[in-house]
C-alpha positions as CSV (number, residue, x, y, z in Angstrom):
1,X,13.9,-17.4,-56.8
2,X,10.8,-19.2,-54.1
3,X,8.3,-21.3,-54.5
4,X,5.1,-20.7,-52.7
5,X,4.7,-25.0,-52.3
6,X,7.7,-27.7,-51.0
7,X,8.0,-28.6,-54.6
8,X,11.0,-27.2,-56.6
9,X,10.8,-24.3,-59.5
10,X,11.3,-25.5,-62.9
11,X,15.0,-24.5,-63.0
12,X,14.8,-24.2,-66.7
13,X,12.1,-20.9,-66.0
14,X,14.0,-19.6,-62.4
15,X,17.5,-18.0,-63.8
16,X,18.7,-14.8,-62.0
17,X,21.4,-13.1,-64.3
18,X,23.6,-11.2,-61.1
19,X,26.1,-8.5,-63.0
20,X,27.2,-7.0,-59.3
21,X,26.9,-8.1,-55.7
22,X,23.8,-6.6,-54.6
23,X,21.3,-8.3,-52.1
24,X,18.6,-9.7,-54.3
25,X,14.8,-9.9,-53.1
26,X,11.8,-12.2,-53.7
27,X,8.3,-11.2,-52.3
28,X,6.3,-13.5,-54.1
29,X,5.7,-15.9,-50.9
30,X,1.7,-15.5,-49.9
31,X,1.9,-17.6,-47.0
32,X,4.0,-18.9,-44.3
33,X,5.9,-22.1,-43.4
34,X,8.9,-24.0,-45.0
35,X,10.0,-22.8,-48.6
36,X,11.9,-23.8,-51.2
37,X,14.9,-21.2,-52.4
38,X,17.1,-22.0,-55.5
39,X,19.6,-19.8,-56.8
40,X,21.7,-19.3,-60.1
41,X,24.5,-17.1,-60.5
42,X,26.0,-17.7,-63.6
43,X,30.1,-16.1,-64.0
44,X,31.7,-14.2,-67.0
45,X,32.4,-17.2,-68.8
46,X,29.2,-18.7,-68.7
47,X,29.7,-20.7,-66.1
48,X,26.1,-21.5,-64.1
49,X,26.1,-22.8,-60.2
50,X,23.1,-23.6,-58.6
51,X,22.3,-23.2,-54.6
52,X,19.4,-25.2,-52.7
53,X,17.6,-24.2,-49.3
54,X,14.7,-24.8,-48.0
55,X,13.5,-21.5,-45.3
56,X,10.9,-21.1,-42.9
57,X,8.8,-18.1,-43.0
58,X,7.3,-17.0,-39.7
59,X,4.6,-14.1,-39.5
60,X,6.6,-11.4,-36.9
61,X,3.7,-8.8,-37.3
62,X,3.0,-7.3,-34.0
63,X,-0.5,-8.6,-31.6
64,X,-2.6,-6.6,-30.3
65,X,-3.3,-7.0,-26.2
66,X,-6.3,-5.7,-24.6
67,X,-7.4,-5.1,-21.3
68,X,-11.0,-4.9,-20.7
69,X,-12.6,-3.6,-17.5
70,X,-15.7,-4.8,-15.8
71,X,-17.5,-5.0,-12.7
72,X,-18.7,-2.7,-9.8
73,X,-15.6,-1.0,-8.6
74,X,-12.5,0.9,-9.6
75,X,-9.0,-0.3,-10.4
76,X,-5.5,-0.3,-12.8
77,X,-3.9,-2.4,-14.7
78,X,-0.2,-2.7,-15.7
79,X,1.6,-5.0,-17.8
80,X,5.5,-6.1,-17.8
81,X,6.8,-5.1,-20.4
82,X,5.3,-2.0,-20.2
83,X,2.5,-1.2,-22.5
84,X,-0.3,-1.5,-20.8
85,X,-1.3,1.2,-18.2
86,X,-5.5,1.9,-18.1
87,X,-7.6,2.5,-15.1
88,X,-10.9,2.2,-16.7
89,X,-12.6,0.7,-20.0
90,X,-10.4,-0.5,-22.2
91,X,-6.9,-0.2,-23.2
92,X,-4.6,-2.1,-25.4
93,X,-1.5,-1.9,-27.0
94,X,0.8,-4.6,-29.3
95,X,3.5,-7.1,-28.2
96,X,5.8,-9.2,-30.7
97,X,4.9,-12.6,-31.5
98,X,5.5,-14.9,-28.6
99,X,6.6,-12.5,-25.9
100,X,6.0,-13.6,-22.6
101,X,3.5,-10.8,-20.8
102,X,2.4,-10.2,-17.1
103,X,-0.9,-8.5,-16.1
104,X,-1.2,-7.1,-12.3
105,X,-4.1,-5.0,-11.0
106,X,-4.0,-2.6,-8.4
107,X,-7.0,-1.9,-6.5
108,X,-7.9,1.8,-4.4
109,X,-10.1,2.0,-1.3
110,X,-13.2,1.1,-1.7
111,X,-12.6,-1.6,-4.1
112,X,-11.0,-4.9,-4.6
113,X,-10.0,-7.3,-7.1
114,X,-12.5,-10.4,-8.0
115,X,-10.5,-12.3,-10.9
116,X,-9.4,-12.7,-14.7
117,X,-11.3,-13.9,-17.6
118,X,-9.7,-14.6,-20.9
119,X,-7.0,-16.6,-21.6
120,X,-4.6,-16.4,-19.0
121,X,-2.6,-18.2,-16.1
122,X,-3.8,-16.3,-12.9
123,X,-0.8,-16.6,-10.4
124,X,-1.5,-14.2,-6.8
125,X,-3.8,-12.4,-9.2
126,X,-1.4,-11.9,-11.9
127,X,-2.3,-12.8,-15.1
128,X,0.4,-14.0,-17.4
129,X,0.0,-15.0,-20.9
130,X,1.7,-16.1,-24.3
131,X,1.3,-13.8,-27.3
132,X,0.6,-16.1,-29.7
133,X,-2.4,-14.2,-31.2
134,X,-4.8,-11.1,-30.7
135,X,-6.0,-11.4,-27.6
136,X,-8.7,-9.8,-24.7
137,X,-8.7,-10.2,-21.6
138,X,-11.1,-9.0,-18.9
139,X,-10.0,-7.0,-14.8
140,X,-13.2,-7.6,-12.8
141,X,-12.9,-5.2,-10.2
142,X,-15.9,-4.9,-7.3
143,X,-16.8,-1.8,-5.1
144,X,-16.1,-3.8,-1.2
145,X,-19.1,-5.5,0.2
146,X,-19.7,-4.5,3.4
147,X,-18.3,-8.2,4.9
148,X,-15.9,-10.4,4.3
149,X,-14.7,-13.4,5.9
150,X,-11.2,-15.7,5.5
151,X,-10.0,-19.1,5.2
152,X,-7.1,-19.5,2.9
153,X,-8.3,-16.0,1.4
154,X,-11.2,-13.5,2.2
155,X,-14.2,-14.1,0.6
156,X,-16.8,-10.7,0.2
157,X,-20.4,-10.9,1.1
158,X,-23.7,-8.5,0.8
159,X,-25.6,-9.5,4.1
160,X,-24.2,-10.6,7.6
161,X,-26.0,-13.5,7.4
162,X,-24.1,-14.8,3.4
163,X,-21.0,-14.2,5.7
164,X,-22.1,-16.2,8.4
165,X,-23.3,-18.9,6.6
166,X,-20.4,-19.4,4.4
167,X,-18.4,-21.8,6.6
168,X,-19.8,-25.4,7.3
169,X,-21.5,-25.9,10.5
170,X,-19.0,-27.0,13.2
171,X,-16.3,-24.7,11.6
172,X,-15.1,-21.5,12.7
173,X,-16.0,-18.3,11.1
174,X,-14.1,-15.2,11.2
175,X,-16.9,-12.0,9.9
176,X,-15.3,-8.8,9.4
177,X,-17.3,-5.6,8.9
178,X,-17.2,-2.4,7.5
179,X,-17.9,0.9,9.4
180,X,-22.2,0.8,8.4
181,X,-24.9,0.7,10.0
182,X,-27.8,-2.6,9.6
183,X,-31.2,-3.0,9.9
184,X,-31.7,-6.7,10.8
185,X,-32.3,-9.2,13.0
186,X,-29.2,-11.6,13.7
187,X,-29.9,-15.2,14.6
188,X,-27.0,-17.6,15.3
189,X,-28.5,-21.0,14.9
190,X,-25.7,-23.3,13.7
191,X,-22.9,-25.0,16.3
192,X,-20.3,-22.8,15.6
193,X,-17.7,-20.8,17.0
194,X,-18.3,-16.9,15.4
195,X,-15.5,-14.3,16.0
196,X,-17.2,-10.6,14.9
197,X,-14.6,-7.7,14.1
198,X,-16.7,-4.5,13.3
199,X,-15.9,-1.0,12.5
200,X,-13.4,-1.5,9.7
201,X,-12.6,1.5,7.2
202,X,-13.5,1.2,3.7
203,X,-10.3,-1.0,2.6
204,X,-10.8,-3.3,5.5
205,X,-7.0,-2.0,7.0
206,X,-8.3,-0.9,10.7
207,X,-11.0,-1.4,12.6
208,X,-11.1,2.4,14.8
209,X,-14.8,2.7,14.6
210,X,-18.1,0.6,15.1
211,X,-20.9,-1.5,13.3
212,X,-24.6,-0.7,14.5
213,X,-27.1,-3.6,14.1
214,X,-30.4,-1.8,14.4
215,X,-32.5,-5.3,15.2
216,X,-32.0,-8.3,17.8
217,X,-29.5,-10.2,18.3
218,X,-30.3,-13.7,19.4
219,X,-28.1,-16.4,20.4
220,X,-29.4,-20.3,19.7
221,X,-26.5,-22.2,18.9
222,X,-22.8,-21.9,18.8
223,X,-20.6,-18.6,20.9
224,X,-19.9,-15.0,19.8
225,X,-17.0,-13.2,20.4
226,X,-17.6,-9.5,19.5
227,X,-15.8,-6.7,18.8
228,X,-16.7,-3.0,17.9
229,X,-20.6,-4.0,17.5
230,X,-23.2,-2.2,18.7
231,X,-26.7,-3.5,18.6
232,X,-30.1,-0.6,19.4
């Protein structure tokens, strides 16, 4: 016999009569946590003995894990354990109740991977999280901006000049640029060392071909080193 509370039955009321030695069920319990359990088998002759235990219930029902996509690009996402495996959207899938899960995105050319949202511990872009509930989390994957620069990691930009001017003054800058072709003037007006690598592919791997500026290139402050530029 159990009691939905931490009180005892009223023992008097709670007598199971057992004739064999079959498992005996209770599904009365409407919530979880500690319970009370009390049980009565009385012999042949009569003879009543009583048993006391208190149990915990815990909720096991499976959680449901989604992924949600967002952003300009393309990617995938797979989880360990396995269960998750989307490219685009949404996708989810269920987990039991604490397990331990680990996110990882896998970018093609053309885009990369800009960060988690949701409830997650992001580790070199792996997301790993606790299933302690129904949960979303969001992929944001971008389609490559056509610069980038690097410090402790590479950082994407729109416009040469958002690259250029993402380092303090006084700093080095590193620019990196895809394989396009600008319409711009370029004016380096900060004390600062600039090192130019044009002509990258659309993953940033090599740099085989050439970046035309189509503008001036002007020179106030600071050196440039160039590579694979071309300026009409």
């Amino acid at each position: 016999v159990g009691s939905d509370t931490e009180l005892p039955l009223d023992y008097s009321t709670s007598i199971l009569t057992f004739t064999q030695n079959p498992p005996q069920t209770y599904s009365g319990f409407t919530t979880f946590g500690t319970k009370w359990l009390t049980a009565f088998v009385k012999d042949n002759a009569g003879n009543v003995g009583r048993h006391d235990v208190t149990v915990t219930l815990t909720d096991v029902s499976p959680l449901t894990l989604t992924v949600i996509f967002s952003g300009t690009g393309k990617g995938s996402v797979n989880s360990n354990p396995t269960g998750i495996a989307c490219t685009e959207n949404l996708c989810s899938t269920t987990f039991p109740p604490s397990t331990s899960v680990s996110l990882s995105p896998t970018t093609p050319v053309g885009s990369y991977f800009s960060g988690w949202s949701g409830n997650c511990l992001v580790t070199n872009e792996t997301c790993t999280l606790s299933m302690s509930a129904d949960t979303n989390v969001t992929a944001l994957f971008d389609a490559l901006p056509p610069f980038r620069t690097y410090d402790s990691s590479f950082h994407y930009h729109q416009t040469i000049l958002d690259a250029y001017n993402y380092s303090l003054e006084g700093v080095p800058v590193t620019i990196q640029a895809l394989a396009v072709g600008l319409t711009d003037n370029f004016n380096l007006n900060r004390d600062q060392p600039v090192t130019f690598f044009g002509g990258f592919d659309n993953n940033f791997t090599i740099n085989s071909d050439y970046t035309s500026l189509k503008g001036i290139l002007t020179i106030s402050k600071g050196s440039l080193i160039v590579d694979r530029l071309i300026v009409q």
